[in-house]
C-alpha positions as CSV (number, residue, x, y, z in Angstrom):
1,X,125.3,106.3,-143.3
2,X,126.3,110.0,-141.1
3,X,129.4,110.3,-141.2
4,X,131.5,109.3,-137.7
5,X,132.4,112.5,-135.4
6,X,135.8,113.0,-135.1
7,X,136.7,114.0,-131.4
8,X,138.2,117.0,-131.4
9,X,141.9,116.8,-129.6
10,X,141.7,120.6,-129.0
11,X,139.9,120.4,-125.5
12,X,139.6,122.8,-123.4
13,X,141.7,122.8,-120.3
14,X,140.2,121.6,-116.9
15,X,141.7,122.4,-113.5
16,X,140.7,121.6,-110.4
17,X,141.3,123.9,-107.9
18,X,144.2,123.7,-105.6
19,X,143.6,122.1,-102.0
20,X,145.5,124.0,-99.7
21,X,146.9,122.0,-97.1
22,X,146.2,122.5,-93.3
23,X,148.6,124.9,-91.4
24,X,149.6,122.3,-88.6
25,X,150.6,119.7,-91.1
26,X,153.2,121.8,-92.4
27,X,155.0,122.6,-88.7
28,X,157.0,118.9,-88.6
29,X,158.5,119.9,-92.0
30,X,159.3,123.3,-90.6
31,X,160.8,122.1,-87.4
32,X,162.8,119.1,-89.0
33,X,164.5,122.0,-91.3
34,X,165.4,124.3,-88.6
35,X,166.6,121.2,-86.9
36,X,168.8,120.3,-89.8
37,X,169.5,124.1,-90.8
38,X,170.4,125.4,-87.5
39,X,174.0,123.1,-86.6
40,X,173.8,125.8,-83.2
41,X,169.9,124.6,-82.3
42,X,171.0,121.1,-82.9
43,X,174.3,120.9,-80.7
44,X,172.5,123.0,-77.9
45,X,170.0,120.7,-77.9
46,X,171.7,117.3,-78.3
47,X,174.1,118.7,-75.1
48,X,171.1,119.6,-72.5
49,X,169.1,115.6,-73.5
50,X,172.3,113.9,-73.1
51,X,173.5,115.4,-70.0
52,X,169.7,115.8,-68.4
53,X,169.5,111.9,-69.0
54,X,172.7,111.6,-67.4
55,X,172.0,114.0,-64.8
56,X,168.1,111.9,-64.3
57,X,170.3,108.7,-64.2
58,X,173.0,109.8,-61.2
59,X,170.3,112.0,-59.2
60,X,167.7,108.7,-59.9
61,X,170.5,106.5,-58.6
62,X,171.7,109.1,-55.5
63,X,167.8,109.1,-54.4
64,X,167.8,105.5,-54.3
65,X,170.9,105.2,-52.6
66,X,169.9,107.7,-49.9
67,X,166.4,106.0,-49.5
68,X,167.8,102.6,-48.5
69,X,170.2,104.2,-46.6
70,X,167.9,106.3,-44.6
71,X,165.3,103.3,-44.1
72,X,168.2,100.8,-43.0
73,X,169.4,102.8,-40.8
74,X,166.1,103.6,-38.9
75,X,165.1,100.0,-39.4
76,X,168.2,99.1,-37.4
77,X,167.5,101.4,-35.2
78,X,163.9,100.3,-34.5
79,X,164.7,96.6,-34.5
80,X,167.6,97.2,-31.7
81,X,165.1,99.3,-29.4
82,X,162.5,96.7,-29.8
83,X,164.9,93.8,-28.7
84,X,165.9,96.1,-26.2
85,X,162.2,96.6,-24.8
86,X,161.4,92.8,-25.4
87,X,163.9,91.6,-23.1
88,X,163.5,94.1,-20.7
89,X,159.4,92.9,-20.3
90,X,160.5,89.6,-20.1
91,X,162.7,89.8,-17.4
92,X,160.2,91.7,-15.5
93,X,158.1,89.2,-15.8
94,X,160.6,86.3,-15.2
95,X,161.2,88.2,-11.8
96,X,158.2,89.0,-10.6
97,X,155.9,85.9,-11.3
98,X,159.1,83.6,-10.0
99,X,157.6,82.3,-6.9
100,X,154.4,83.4,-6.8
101,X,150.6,82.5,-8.2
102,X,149.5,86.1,-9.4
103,X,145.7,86.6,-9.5
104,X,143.8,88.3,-12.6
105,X,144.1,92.0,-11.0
106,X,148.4,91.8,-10.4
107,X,148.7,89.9,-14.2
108,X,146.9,93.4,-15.5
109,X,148.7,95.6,-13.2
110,X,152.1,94.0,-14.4
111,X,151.1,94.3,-18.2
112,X,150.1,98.1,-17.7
113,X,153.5,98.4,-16.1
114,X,155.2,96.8,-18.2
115,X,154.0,98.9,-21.6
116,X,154.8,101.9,-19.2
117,X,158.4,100.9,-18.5
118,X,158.6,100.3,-22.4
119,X,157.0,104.0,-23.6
120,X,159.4,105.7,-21.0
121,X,162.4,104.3,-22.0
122,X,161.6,104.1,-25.3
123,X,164.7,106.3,-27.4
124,X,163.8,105.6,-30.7
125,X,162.0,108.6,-32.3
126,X,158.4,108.5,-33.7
127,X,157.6,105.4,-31.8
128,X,153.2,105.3,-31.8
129,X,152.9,102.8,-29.2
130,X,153.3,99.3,-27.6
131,X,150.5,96.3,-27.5
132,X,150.6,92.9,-25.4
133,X,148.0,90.4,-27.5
134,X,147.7,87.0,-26.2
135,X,148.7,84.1,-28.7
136,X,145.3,82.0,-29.6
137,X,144.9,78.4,-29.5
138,X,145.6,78.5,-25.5
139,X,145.0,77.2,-22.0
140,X,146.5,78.2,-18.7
141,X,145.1,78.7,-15.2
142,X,145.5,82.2,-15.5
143,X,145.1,84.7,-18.5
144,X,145.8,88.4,-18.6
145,X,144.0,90.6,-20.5
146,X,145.4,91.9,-24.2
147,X,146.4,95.6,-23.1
148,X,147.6,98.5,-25.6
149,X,148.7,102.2,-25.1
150,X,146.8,105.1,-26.1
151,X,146.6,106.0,-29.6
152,X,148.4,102.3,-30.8
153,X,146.9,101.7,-34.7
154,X,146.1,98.2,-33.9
155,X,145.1,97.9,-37.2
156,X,148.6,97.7,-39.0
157,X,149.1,94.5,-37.9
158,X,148.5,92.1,-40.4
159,X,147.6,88.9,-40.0
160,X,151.2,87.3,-41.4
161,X,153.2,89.4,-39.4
162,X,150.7,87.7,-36.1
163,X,151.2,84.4,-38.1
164,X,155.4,85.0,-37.9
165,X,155.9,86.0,-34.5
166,X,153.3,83.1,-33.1
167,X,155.8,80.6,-34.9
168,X,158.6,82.4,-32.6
169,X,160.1,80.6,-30.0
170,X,161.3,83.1,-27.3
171,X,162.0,86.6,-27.2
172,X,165.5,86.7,-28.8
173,X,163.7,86.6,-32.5
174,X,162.1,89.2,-33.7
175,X,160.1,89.9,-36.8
176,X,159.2,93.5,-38.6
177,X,156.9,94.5,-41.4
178,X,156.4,97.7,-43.4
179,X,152.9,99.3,-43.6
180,X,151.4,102.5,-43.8
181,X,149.2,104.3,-41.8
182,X,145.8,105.6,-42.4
183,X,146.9,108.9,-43.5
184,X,149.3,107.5,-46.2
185,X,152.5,108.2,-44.0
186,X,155.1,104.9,-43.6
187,X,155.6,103.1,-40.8
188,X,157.1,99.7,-39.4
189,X,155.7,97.6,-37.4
190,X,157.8,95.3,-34.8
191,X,156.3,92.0,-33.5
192,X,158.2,89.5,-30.6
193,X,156.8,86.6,-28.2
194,X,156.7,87.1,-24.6
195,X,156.5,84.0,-22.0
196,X,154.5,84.8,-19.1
197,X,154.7,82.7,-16.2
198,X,151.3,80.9,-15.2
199,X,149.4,82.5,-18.0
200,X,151.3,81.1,-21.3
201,X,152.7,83.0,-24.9
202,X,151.9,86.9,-25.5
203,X,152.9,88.9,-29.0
204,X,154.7,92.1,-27.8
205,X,154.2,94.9,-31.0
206,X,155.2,97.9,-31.7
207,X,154.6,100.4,-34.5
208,X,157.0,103.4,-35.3
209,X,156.3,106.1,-37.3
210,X,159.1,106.6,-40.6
211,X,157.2,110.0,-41.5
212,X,160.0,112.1,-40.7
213,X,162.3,109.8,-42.5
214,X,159.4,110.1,-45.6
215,X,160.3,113.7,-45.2
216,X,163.6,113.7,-45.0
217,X,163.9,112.0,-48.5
218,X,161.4,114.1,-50.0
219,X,163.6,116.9,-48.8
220,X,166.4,115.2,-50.8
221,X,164.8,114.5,-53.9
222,X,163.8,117.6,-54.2
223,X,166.9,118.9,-53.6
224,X,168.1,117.1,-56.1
225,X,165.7,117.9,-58.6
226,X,166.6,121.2,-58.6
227,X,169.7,121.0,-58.4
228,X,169.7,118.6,-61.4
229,X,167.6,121.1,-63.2
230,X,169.7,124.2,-62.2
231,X,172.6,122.1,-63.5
232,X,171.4,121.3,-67.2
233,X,170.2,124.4,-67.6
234,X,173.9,125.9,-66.8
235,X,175.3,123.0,-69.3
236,X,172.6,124.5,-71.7
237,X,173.5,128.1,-71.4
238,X,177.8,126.8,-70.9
239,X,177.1,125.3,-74.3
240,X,175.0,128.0,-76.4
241,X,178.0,130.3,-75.5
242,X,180.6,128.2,-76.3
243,X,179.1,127.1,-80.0
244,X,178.2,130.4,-80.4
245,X,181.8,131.0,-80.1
246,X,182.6,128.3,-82.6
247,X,179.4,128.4,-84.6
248,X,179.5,132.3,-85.1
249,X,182.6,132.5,-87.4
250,X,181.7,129.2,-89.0
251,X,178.1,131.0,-90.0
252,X,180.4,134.0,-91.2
253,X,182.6,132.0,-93.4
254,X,179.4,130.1,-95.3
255,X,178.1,133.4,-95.4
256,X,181.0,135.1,-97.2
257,X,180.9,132.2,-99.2
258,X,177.6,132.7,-100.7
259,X,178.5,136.2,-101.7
260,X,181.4,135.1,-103.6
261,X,179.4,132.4,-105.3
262,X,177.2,135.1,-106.1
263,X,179.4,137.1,-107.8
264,X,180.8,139.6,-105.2
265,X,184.1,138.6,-105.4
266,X,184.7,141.6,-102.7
267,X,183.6,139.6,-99.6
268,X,186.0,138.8,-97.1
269,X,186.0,137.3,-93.6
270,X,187.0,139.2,-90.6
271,X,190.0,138.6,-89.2
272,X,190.4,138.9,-85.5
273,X,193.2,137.3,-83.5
274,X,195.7,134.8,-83.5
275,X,193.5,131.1,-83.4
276,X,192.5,128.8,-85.3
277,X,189.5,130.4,-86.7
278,X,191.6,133.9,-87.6
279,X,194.1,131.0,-89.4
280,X,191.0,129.8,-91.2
281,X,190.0,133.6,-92.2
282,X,193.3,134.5,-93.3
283,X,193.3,131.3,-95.3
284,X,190.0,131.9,-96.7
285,X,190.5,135.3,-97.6
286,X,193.6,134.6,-99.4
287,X,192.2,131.9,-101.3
288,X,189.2,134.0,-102.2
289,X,192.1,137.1,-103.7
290,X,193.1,134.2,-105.8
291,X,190.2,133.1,-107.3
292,X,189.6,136.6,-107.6
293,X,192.6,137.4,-109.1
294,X,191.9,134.4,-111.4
295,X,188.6,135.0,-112.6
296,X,189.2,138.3,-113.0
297,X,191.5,137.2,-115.9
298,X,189.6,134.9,-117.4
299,X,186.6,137.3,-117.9
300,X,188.9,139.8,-119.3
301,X,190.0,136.8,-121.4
302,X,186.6,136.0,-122.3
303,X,185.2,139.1,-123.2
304,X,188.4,140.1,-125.7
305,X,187.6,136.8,-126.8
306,X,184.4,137.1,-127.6
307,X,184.9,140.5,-128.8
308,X,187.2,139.2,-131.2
309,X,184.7,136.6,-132.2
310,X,182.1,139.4,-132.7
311,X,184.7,141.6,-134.5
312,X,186.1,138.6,-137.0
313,X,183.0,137.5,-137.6
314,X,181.2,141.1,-138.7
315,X,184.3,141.9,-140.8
316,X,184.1,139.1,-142.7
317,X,180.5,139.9,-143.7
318,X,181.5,142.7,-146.1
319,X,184.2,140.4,-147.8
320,X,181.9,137.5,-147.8
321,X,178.8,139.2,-149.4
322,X,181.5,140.2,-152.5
323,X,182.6,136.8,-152.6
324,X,178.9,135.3,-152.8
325,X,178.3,137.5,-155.2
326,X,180.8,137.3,-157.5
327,X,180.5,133.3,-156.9
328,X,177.1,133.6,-157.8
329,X,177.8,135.0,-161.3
330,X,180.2,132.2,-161.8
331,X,177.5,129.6,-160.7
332,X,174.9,130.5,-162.8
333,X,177.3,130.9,-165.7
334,X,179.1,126.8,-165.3
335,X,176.9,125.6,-168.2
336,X,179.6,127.8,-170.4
337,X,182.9,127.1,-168.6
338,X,185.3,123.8,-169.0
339,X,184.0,120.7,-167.0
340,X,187.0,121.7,-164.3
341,X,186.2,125.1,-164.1
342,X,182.3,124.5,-164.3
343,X,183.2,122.0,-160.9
344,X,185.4,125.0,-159.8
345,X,182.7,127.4,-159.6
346,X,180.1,124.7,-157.7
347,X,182.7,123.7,-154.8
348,X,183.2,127.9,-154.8
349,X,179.0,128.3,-154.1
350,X,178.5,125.5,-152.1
351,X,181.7,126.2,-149.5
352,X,180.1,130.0,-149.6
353,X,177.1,129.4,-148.4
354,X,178.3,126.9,-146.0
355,X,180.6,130.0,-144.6
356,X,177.8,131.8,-144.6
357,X,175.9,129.8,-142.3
358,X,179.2,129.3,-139.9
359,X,179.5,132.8,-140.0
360,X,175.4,133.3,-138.9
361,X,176.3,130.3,-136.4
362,X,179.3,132.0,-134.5
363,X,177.1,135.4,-134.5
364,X,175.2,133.7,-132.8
365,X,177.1,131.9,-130.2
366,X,178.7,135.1,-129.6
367,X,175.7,136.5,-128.3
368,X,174.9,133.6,-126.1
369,X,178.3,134.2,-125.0
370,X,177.8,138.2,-124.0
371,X,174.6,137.4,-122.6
372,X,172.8,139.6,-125.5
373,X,170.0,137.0,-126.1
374,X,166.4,138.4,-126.0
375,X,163.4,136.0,-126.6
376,X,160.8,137.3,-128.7
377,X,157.7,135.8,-126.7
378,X,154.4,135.0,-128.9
379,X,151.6,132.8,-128.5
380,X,152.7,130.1,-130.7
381,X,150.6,126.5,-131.5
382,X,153.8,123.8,-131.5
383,X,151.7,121.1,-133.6
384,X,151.4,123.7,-136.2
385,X,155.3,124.7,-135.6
386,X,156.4,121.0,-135.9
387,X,153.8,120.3,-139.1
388,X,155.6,123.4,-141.1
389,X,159.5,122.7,-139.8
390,X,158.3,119.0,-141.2
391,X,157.0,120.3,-144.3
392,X,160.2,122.2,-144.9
393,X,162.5,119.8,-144.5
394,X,160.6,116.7,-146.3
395,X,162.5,117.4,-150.1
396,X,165.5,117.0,-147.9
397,X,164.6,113.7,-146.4
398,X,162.8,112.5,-149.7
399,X,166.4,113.1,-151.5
400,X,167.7,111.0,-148.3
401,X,165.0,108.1,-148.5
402,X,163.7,109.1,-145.2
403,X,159.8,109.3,-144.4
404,X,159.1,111.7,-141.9
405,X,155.8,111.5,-140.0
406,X,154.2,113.5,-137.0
407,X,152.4,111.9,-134.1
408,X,150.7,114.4,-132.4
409,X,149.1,113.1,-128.9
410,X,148.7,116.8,-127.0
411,X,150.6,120.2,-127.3
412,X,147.3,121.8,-129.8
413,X,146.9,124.7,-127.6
414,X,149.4,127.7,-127.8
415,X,151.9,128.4,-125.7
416,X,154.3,131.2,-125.2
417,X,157.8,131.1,-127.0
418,X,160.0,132.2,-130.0
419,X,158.8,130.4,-132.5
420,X,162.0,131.2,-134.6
421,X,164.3,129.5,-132.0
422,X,162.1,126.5,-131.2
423,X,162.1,125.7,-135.5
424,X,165.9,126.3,-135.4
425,X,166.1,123.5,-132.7
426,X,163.6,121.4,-135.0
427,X,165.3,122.1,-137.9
428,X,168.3,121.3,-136.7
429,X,167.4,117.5,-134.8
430,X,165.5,117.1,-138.6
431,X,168.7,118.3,-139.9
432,X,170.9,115.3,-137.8
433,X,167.9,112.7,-138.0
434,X,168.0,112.6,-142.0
435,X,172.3,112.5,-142.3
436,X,172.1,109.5,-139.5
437,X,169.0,108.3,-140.1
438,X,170.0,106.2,-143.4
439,X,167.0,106.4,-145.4
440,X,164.9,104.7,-142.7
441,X,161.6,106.0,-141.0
442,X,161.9,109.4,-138.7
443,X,159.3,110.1,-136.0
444,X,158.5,113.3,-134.9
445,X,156.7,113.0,-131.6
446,X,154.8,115.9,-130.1
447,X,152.5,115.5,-126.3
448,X,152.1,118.4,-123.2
449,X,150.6,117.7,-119.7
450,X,149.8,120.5,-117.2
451,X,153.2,121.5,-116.5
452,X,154.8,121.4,-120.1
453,X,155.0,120.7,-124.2
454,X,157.7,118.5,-126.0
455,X,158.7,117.1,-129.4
456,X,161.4,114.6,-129.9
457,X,162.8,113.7,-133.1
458,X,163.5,110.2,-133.3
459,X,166.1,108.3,-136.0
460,X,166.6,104.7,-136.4
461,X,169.8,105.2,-138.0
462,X,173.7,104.2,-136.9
463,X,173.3,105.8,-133.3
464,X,176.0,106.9,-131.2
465,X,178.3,105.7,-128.9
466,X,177.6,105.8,-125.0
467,X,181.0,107.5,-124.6
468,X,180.1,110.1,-127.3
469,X,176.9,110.9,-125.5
470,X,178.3,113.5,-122.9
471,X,179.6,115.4,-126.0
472,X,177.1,115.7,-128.8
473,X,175.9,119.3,-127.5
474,X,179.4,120.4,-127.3
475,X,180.6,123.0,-130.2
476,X,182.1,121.9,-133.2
477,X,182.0,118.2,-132.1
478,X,181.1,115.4,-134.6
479,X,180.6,111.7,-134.0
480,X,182.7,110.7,-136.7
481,X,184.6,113.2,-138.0
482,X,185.6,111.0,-141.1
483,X,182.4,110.5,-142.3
484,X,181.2,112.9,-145.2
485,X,178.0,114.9,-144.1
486,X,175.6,115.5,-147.2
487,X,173.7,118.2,-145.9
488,X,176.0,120.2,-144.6
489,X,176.3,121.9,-141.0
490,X,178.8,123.7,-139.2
491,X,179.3,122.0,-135.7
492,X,177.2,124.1,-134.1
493,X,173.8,123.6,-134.4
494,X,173.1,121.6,-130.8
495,X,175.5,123.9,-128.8
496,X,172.8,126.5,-130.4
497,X,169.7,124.5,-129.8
498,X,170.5,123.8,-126.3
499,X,171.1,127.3,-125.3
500,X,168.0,128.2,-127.2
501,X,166.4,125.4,-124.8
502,X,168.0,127.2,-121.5
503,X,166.6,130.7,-122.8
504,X,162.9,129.0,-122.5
505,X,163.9,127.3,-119.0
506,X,163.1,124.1,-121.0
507,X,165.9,121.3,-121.6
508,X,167.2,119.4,-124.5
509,X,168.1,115.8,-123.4
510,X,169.3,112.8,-126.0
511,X,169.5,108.6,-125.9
512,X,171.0,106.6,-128.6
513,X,171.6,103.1,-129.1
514,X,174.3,101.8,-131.7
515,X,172.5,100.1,-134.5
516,X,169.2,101.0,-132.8
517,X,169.3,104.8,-133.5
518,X,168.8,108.3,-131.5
519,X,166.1,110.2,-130.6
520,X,166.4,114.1,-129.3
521,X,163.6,114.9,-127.0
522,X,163.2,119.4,-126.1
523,X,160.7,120.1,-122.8
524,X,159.2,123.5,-122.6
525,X,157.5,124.9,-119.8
526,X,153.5,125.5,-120.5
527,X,154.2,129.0,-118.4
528,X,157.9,130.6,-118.0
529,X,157.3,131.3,-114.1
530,X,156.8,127.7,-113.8
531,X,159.2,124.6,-113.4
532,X,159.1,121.0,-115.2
533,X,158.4,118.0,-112.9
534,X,158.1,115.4,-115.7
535,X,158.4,115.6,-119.6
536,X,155.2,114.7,-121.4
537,X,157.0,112.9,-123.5
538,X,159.4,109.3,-122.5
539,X,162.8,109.2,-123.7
540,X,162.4,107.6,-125.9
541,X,159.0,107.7,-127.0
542,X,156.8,104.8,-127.8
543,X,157.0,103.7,-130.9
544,X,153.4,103.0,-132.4
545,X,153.6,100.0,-135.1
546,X,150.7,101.1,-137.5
547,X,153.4,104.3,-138.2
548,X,156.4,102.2,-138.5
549,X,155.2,99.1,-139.9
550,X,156.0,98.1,-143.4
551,X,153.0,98.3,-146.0
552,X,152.1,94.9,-148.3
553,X,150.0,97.0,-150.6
């Protein structure tokens, strides 16, 4: 049979191209962060919709107020002159048809005179004319003809107001009705009963024009609407000056601020008068000498102590090397010496080299220290980085019992970083793994996605304590400091590997479980420019059961 085609986990990459997004869905973003930047925008703002809502609410109110006030008073006005002009046409008629029986002609005659009396001493302006209809449904030895003045709009009158003042039972009631005239412009229209000797019931109406009543309100509202207007927009303009006021030495404090936390511990605020705000700058400013003062100390502080560090640790090299070398000779020469002096000279090589590697270790944390850490950038496969830190370490973890295996999902491709720093870190997780691992399996876990690589280094040893877990990357800090370490180590080593993690922008992150073990997981940025949305890898990683399971053969 062929043999089966392995798929080859070195694929090339694929990316799709970036869709840009459309420039108008980006403008609610931009607004709601100048809304929520800008504390000036916001207040200015708030200020002119609260007080035009409370300027639309009195002026809405005011307009209404007026309105009713200018149509009840007309309406009164209206209703008196058409009482008025009612009983005036039914006296007239009460005194001339008294005694006599009036013919056709003198009925017409007194209803022309009549509607003249009535338009000439009519007061009430806007007044559009007078009618005399006679009621339906009647019969009387004489009728007079339905008469109207020039120009009356007959055609206002609406049936129910004709329906209202037929139900009417003398001249003393009097009924009204608002309509509008054919050109849109308001009007009211007045409607009485009139007795008529001889010739029975007659509907008296009269229409009056509210137009300049129409206008008069118009007039007001837009008085008010402008003066509504005229009066937010001063509140506006009242209120960008006083916040600006307030705002301006708020916005020169945050400012100063940010200089400081930048490092230019020079800045000060302004001081200007005797306020509140020059109390707040004098108080800021003296703070800020303080802290000043206070840092300035500690860097001084720092750097001799780091200086010292430096110093300390390259005087001791010269020492050192003459002690390793004279320990050396006594090493390879115990096979002749006593047994105590043969044990003498082993506990002399082995504390040596252990001094050796402190001494290497603070070095090296003294450079982190003085910022004098360079990364030596090459294009660097991490399987292949993981496979020989693995290799390395396996006659360590074979002494131990330990199995170490590799589980390699992603991360073939190469990627730029020191490849000396990233095996230190491995070495060192390896390091911790097979001293708390006790003899059981260790997983070495190695994936990448678009954005980043990772390993993690995963134990199924003793674990640590949740209270310990804020502290295992602090220097010189052990779990247990009673418990003898067989390998060796000088406190160090994840202070070190987590600062070689910062210096690739990556991070170094842990989770442990008592009884259940620990598992150390290092991110990487794919490229240094860019930033890590989510590890590759889970913390901890899936554990797959054909690598941990026990074997029956």
């Amino acid at each position: 049979m062929p043999e089966a085609q392995v798929p080859d986990k070195r694929m090339p990459e694929i990316r799709m191209p970036a869709l840009r997004m459309p420039m108008w869905r980006a403008y609610p973003g931009r607004l709601l962060h100048f809304w929520r930047a800008n504390l000036q925008f916001r207040t200015v703002a708030i200020t002119v919709t609260l007080s035009g809502l409370a300027v639309a609410v009195l002026g809405s109110y005011m307009s209404v107020s007026i309105g009713s006030n200018l149509f009840d008073s007309r309406l009164n006005q209206v209703l008196a002159e058409s009482s008025r002009a009612t009983n005036q046409a039914q006296d007239f008629f009460d005194s001339d048809l008294a005694t006599t029986d009036p013919s056709r002609t003198d009925l017409e005659f007194l209803s022309n005179t009549v509607l003249s009396n009535i338009r000439a001493t009519s007061t009430s302006p806007g007044g559009l004319g007078v009618a005399i209809y006679r009621s339906p449904g009647q019969q009387t030895a004489v009728t007079m003809q339905p008469s109207q003045s020039r120009g009356f709009p007959g055609e206002v009158i609406s049936a129910q107001l004709q329906k209202a003042v037929e139900s009417s039972t003398g001249p003393e009631r009097v009924w009204w009705q608002s309509v509008e005239l054919s050109d849109g412009r308001p009007a009211l229209a007045v409607g009485s009963l009139l007795t008529v000797p001889n010739a029975g019931f007659y509907e008296l109406y009269f229409v009056y024009d509210l137009g300049d009543a129409q206008e008069t309100l118009a007039f007001v509202q837009q008085t008010l609407l402008l003066g509504g207007l005229a009066l937010v927009l001063l509140i506006g303009a009242v209120t960008y000056i006083v916040v600006r006021l307030v705002v301006g030495p708020v916005r020169t404090a945050a400012e100063v601020s940010q200089k400081l936390a930048a490092g230019q511990l020079e800045q000060r605020i302004p001081e200007k008068g005797e306020d509140v705000i020059a109390t707040l700058a004098r108080s800021f400013n003296g703070m800020a000498d303080s802290l000043q003062e206070q840092i300035t100390k500690l860097g001084e502080l720092s750097r001799l102590q780091q200086r010292f560090v430096a110093d300390v640790s390259h005087e001791l090299r010269t020492p050192l090397t003459t002690i390793r070398l004279a320990g050396d000779v006594l090493y390879d020469q115990r096979d002749t010496f006593p047994t105590a002096t043969a044990r003498t000279a082993e506990l002399l090589h082995t504390q040596v080299q252990r001094f050796e590697v402190l001494l290497a270790d603070l070095l090296e944390v003294s450079r982190f220290d003085a910022g004098a850490v360079e990364l030596e950038i090459e294009p660097t496969n991490l399987v292949r980085l993981v496979e020989d830190a693995v290799e390395s370490m396996q006659p360590v973890a074979s002494e131990h019992g330990s199995d170490i295996r590799v589980v390699a999902a992603g991360g073939y491709f190469e990627v730029e970083l020191d490849p000396r720093r990233i095996r230190r870190i491995l070495r060192n997780l390896l390091g911790n793994a097979i001293e708390h691992g006790e003899g059981k399996p260790i997983v070495v876990s190695v994936d990448s996605n678009e954005d980043a690589v990772a390993f993690a280094v995963r134990d199924h040893g003793i674990g640590i304590d949740t209270d310990d877990l804020t502290r295992v990357f602090d220097r010189f800090w052990r779990a247990d400091p009673s418990r003898k370490r067989t390998i060796g180590g000088t406190g160090l080593g994840l202070a070190i590997s987590l600062e070689d993690a910062s210096l690739h922008r990556g991070y170094l992150e842990v989770w442990s479980e008592p009884g259940n073990g620990t598992c150390f997981r290092l991110t990487l940025p794919r490229d240094l420019e860019r930033s890590i949305r989510v590890s590759p890898i889970d913390l901890p990683p899936a554990e797959p059961a054909d690598e941990l399971g026990e074997s029956n053969e």
